[in-house]
C-alpha positions as CSV (number, residue, x, y, z in Angstrom):
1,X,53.2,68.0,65.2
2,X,55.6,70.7,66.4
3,X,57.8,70.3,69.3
4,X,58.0,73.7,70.9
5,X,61.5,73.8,73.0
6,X,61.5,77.6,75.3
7,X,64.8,79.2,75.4
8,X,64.7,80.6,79.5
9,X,66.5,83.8,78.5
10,X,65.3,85.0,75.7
11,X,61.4,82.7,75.7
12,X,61.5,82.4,71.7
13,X,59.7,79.1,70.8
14,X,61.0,77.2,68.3
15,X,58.9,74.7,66.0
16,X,60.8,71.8,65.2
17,X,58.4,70.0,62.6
18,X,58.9,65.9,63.5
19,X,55.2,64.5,61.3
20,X,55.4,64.0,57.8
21,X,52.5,66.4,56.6
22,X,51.7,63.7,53.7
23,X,52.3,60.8,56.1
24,X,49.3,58.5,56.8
25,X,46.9,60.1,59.4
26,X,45.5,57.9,62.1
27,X,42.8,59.7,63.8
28,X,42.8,59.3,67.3
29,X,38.8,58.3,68.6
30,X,37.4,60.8,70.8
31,X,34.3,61.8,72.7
32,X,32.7,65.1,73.6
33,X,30.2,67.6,73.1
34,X,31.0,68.6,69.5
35,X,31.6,64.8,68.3
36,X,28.0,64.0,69.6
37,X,26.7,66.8,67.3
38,X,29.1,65.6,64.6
39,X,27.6,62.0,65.0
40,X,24.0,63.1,65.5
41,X,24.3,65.1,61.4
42,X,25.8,61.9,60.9
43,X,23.0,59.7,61.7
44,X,20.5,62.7,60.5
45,X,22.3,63.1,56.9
46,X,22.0,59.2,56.5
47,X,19.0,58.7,57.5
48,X,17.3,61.3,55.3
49,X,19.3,59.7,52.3
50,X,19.0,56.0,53.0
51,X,15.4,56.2,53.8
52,X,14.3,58.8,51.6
53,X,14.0,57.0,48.6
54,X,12.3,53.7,50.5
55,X,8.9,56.2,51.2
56,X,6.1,55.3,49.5
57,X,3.9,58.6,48.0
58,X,0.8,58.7,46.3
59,X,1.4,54.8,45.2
60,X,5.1,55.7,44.0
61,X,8.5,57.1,45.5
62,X,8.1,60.1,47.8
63,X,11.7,61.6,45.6
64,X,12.1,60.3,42.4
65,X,14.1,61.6,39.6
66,X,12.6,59.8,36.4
67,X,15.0,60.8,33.8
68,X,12.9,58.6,31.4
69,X,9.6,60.3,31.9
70,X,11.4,63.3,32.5
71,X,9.5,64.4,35.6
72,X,10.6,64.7,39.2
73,X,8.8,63.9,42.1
74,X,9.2,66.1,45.7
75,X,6.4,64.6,47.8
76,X,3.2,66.2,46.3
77,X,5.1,68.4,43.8
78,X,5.6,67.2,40.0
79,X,8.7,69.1,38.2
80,X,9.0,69.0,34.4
81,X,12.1,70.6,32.3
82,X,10.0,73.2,32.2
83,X,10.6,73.9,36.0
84,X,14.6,74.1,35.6
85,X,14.4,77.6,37.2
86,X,13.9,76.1,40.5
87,X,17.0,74.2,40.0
88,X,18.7,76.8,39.5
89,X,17.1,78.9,42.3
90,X,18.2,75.7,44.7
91,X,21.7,75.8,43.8
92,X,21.4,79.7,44.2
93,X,20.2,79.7,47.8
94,X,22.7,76.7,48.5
95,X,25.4,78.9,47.8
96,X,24.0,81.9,49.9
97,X,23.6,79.5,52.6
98,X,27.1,78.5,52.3
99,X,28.5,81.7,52.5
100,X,26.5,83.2,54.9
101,X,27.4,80.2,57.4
102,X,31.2,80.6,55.9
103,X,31.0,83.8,57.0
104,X,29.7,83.3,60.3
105,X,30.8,80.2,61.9
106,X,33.4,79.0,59.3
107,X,33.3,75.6,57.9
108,X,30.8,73.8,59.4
109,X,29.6,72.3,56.2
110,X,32.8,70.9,55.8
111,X,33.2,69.7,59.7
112,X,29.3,67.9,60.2
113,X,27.2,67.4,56.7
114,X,29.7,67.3,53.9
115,X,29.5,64.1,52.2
116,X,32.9,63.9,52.2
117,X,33.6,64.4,56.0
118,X,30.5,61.9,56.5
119,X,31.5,59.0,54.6
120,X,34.9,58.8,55.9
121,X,33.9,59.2,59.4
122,X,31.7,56.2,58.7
123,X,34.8,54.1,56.9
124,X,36.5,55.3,59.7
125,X,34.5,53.5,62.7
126,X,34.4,50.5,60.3
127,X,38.3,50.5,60.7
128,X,38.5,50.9,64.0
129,X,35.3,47.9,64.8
130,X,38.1,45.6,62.9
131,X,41.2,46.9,63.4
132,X,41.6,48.5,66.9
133,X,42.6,52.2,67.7
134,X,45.1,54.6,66.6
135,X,48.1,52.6,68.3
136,X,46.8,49.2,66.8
137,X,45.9,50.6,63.3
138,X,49.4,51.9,63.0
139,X,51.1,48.6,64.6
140,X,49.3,46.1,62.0
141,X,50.5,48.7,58.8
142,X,53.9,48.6,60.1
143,X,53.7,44.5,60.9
144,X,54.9,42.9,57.9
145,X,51.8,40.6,55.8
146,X,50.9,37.5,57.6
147,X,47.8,35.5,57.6
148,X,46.5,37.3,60.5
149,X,46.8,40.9,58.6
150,X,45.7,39.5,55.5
151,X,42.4,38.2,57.3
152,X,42.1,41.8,59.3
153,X,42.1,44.2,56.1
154,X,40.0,41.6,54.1
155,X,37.2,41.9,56.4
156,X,37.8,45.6,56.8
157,X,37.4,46.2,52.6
158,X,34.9,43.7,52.8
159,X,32.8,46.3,55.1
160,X,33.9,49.2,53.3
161,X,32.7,47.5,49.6
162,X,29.6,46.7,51.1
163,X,28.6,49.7,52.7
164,X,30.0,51.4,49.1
165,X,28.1,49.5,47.4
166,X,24.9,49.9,48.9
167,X,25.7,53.6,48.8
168,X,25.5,53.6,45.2
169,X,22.9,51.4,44.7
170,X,20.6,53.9,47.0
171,X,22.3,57.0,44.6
172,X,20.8,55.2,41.7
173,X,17.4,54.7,43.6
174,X,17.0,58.2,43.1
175,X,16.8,58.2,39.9
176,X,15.6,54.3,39.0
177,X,12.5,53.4,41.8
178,X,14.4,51.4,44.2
179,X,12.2,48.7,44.6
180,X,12.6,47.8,40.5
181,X,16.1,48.4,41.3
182,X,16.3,45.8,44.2
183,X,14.3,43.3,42.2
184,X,16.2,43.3,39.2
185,X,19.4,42.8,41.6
186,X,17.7,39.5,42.7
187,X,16.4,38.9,39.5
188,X,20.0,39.6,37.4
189,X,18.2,41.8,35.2
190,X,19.3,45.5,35.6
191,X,20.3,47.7,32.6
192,X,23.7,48.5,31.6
193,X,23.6,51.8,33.0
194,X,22.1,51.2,36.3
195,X,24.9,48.7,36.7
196,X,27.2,51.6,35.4
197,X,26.4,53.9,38.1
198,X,26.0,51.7,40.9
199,X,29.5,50.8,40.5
200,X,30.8,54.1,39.9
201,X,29.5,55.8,42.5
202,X,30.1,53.1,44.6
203,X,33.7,53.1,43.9
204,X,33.8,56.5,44.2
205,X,32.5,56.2,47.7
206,X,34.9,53.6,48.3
207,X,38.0,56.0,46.9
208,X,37.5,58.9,48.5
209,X,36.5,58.0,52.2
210,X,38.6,54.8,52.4
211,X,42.1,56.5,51.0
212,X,41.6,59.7,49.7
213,X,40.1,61.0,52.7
214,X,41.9,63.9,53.9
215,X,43.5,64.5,50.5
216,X,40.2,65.5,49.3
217,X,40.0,68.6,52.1
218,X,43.8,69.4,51.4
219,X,44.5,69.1,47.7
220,X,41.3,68.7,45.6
221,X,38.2,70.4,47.3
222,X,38.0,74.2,45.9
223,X,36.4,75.2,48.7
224,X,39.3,74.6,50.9
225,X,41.1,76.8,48.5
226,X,38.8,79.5,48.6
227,X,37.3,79.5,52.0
228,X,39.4,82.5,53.4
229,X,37.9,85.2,51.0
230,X,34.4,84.2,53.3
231,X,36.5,85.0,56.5
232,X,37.4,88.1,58.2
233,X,38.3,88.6,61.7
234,X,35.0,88.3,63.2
235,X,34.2,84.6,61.7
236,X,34.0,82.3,64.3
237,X,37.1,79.1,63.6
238,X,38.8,77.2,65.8
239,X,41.5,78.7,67.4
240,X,44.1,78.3,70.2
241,X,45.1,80.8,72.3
242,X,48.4,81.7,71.9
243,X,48.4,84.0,74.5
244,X,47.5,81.8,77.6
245,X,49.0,78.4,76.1
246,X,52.5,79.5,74.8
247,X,55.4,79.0,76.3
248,X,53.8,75.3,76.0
249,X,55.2,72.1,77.7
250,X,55.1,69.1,79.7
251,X,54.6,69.4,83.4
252,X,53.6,67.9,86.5
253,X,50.2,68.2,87.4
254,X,50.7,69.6,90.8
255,X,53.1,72.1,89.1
256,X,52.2,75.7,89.1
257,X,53.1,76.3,85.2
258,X,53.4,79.6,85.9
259,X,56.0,79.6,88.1
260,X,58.1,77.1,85.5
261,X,57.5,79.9,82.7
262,X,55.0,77.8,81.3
263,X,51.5,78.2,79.6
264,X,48.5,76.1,79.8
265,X,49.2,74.2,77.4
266,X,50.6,70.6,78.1
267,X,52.0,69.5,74.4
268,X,50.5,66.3,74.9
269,X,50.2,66.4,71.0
270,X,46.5,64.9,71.9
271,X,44.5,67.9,69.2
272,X,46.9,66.8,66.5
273,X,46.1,63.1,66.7
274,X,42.5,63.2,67.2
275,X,42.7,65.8,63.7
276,X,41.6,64.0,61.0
277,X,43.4,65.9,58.5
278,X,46.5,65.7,60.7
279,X,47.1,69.1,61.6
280,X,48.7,71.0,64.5
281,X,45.8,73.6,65.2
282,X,48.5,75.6,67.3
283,X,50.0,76.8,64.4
284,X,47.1,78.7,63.5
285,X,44.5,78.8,60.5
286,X,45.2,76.6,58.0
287,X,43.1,75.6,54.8
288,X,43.3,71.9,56.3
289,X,41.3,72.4,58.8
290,X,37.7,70.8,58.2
291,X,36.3,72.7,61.9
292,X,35.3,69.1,63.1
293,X,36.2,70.5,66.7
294,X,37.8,67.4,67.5
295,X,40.7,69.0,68.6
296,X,38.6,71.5,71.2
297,X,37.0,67.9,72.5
298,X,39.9,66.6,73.2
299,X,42.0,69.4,74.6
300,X,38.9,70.7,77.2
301,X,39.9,66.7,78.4
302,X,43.0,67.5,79.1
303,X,42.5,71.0,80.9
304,X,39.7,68.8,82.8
305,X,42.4,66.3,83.7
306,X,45.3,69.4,84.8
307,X,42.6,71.1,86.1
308,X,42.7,74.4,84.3
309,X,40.1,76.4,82.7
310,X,39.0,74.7,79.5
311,X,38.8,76.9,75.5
312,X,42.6,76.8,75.4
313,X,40.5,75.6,72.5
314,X,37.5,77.1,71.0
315,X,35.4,78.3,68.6
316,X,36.0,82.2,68.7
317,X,37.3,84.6,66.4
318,X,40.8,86.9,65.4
319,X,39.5,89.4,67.6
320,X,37.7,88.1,70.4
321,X,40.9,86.2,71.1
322,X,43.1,89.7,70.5
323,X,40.6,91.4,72.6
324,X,39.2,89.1,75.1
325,X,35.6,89.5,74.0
326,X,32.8,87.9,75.8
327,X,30.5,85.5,74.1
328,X,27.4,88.2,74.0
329,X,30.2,90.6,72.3
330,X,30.7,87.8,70.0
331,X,27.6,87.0,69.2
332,X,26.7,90.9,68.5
333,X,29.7,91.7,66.1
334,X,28.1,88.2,63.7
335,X,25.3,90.9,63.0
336,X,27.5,92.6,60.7
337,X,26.8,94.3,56.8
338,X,28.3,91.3,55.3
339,X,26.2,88.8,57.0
340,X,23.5,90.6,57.3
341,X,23.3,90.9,53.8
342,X,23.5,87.3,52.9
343,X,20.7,86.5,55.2
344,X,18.7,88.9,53.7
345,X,18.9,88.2,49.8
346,X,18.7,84.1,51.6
347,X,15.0,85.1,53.0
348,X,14.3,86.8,50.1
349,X,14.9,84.3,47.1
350,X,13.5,81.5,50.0
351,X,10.4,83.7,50.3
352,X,9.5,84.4,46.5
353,X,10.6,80.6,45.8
354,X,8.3,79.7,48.5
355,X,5.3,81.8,47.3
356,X,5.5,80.6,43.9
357,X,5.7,77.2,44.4
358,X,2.5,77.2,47.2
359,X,0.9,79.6,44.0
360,X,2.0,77.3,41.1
361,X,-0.9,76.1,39.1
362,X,-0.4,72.7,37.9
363,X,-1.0,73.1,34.3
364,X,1.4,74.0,31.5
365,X,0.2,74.9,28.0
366,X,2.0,75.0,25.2
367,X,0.1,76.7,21.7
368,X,2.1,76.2,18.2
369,X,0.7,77.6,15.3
370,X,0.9,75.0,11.8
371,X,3.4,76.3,10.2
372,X,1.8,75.0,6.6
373,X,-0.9,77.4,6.3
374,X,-1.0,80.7,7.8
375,X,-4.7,80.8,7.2
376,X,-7.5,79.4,4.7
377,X,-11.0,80.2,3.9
378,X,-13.3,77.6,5.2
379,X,-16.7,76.1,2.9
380,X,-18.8,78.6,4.6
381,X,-16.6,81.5,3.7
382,X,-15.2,81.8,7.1
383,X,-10.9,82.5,8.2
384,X,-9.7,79.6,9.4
385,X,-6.2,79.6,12.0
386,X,-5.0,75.9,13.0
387,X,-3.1,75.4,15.8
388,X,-1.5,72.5,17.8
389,X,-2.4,72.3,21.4
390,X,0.1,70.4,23.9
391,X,-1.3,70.5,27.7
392,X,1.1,69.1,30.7
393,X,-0.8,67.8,33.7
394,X,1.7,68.9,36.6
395,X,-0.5,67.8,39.0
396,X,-1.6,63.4,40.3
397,X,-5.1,63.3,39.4
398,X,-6.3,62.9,36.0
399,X,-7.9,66.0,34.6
400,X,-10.3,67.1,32.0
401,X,-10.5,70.4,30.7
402,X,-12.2,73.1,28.4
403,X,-10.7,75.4,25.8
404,X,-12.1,79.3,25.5
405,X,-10.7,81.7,22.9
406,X,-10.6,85.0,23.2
407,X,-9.2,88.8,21.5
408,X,-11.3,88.8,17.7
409,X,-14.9,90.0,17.4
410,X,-16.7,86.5,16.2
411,X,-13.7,84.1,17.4
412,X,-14.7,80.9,17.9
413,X,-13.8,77.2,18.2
414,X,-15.0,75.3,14.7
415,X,-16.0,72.5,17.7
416,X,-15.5,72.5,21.3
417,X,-12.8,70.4,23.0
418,X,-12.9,68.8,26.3
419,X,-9.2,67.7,26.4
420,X,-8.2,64.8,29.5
421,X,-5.3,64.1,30.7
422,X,-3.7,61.6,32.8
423,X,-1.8,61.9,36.2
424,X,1.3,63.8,35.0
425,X,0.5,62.9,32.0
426,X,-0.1,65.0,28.8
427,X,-2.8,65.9,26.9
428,X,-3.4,67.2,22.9
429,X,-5.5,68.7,20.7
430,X,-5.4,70.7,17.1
431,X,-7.5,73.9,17.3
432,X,-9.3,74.8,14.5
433,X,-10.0,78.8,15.2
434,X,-12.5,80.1,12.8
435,X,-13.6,84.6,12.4
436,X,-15.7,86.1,9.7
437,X,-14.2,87.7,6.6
438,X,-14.7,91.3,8.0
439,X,-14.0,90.7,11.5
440,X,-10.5,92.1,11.1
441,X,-7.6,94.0,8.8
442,X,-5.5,92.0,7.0
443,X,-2.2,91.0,9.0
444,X,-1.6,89.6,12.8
445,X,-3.9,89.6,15.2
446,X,-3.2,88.7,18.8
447,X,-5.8,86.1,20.4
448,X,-5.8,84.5,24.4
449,X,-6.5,80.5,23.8
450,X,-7.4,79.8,27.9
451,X,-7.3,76.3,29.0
452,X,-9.3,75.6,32.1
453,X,-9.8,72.0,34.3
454,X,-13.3,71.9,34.1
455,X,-14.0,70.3,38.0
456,X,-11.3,73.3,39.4
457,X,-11.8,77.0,37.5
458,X,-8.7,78.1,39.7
459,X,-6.2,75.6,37.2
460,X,-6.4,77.4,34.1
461,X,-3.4,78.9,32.6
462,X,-4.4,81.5,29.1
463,X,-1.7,81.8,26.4
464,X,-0.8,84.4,23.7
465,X,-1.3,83.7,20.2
466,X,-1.3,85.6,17.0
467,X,-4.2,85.0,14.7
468,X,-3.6,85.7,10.6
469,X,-5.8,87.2,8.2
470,X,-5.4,87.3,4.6
């Protein structure tokens, strides 16, 4: 925290550094406006991924990610490999999102859903249940090891294994039902790999929010290291005003600062110890800086309690501060080129995403020709074409459907086939495709081969093929 010190003649303030910037932080508890929001995405986040995977859904997990059937489950939607492109259309609009609230309103990812902010917020309030506040906390790391301190941090690890632990176990219940996972807890049967991944994540969990914590935002996180290129001067951070706070320092209450050459600000040093990153938001934007809005919590107390105007600290931006623009003015200038076209390539990919997945027909056909005989002539003098017939059920209701063929004068199936197939399940067949002699040239020919669910006529999907004649 920096000691600012006001020279009466000549009012340069000097920073006299006196906190170790890789010391231990101690986060100072706080309430106000923006931690009730922080704790409300806090309860929301783990709620949604907690509970999620305890949903029953159609008589199975409403989210599962069965790696060994290789299908995903969203609710009412069945994914197969095949549907990879909306993976990769997800992690596409999650980075438009991300940039287009970067750009906007800064890091509020990082400050209220990152899992990383979450978690250690969690650990956190475990800490301080067993071991006190900030004054405590830093009195029993100081005290030398006794029974009492060895009893205090055992329980607090205890806490923080458990909630780790059950953290990865719920991870894994993503991707093994939970309920076989559970049992086979009690029953000391899991696999090798579930127990794998339990534990990894779990200690994972346990790493990062119990000791790496702000290390990860500093020193490892890239998006610390490249957030600024999303900023410009009309992104809305936190940031103190200079202007009205400086030349900063302790006063009476009943004082008139003004008349002491003073600004609003009190150097209490209260925004630096509530930071859990443990920085001096005074000094400016810095890549530490997580926008948790602790800091304009607890300084809008402290204005409350001297009784000055309070957004000495705020969210506003480089030039509403420079300026003194009002919040409409504010709001207007976020309706810029830049964001303006982040939200708009956002709606659109959301949009197309969202009419082909309400379009999607549940069926996926897959046609291979055997590769052993281009073609043969049959007993009754006919051209025969075999192919192999592979039909994926993306749908949770068994199915039965028909085959037509189609694009040769005469083309025809040597028998019909009525192919079922389970609840995302698959279903086969060999197609035996028979023409006359003089129905065609010799060479390629290209055919449609349309499979159709015989109880629905809008599932059918038709597929190119290439018939051969000798």
């Amino acid at each position: 925290m920096p000691n600012a010190k006001t020279n009466p003649r000549r009012r340069v303030i000097e920073i006299k550094p006196i906190v170790d910037p890789d010391a231990k932080v101690y986060p100072r508890s706080i309430n106000g406006y923006f931690q009730r929001w922080r704790w409300a995405f806090i309860w929301l986040t783990q709620l949604v991924f907690y509970g999620l995977c305890w949903l029953p859904w159609n008589g199975r997990q409403a989210v599962l990610f069965d790696l060994d059937t290789r299908r995903f489950y969203l609710f009412d939607l069945v994914l197969w490999p095949q549907d990879a492109i909306y993976l990769a259309i997800l992690l596409a609009l999650s980075a438009l999102a991300l940039f287009l609230f970067t750009a906007v309103a800064g890091r509020l990812w990082c400050g209220y859903t990152c899992p990383q902010t979450v978690y250690t917020e969690m650990f956190l309030w475990l800490e301080k249940l067993v071991e006190g506040e900030r004054p405590k906390r830093m009195k029993l790391d100081a005290a030398p090891w006794s029974v009492h301190k060895l009893a205090v941090k055992t329980a607090k690890h205890t806490l923080w294994i458990a909630l780790a632990l059950w953290t990865g176990l719920t991870f894994v219940g993503y991707f093994t039902p939970i309920r076989d996972l559970t049992h086979g807890i009690v029953e000391l049967s899991l696999g090798p790999w579930e127990v794998f991944w339990v534990l990894f994540y779990g200690a994972a969990t346990y790493g990062n929010a119990g000791f790496m914590r702000e290390h990860m935002c500093k020193y490892i996180c890239p998006y610390a290291q490249f957030q600024f290129v999303m900023f410009d001067r009309d992104t809305l951070n936190i940031t103190y005003d200079r202007q009205r706070g400086e030349p900063r320092g302790p006063r009476r209450k009943i004082a008139d600062p003004r008349a002491e050459g003073l600004g609003d600000c009190v150097d209490c040093s209260i925004c630096v110890q509530v930071c859990p990153t443990g920085i001096d938001i005074r000094n400016g934007l810095q890549l530490e800086c997580i926008g948790c809005a602790a800091c304009i919590d607890a300084c809008d107390q402290v204005m409350d309690k001297m009784e000055y105007p309070r957004g000495l600290i705020r969210y506003s931006t480089e030039n509403a501060v420079d300026e003194s623009l009002s919040r409409s003015e504010i709001i207007r200038r976020a309706a810029r080129p830049r964001t303006l076209l982040y939200l708009a390539v956002f709606l659109a990919v959301s949009t197309a995403t969202a009419w082909s997945l309400l379009n999607r027909v549940p069926l996926k056909v897959s046609v291979i020709r055997d590769r052993a005989v281009l073609s043969r002539e049959a007993p009754d003098g006919s051209i025969e074409n075999v192919f192999s017939l592979q039909l994926t059920n993306a749908s949770e209701q068994a199915r039965t459907y028909r085959v037509h063929v189609a694009g040769l004068p005469g083309l025809r199936l040597e028998k019909a086939h009525e192919i079922e197939a389970p609840p995302a399940g698959l279903g086969k067949a060999v197609l035996v495709l028979k023409v006359d002699p003089e129905a065609a040239s010799a060479g390629a020919h290209p055919i449609q081969i349309t499979v159709e669910d015989i109880a629905d006529a809008s599932v059918r999907k038709t597929e190119k093929a290439s018939f051969w004649m000798p």
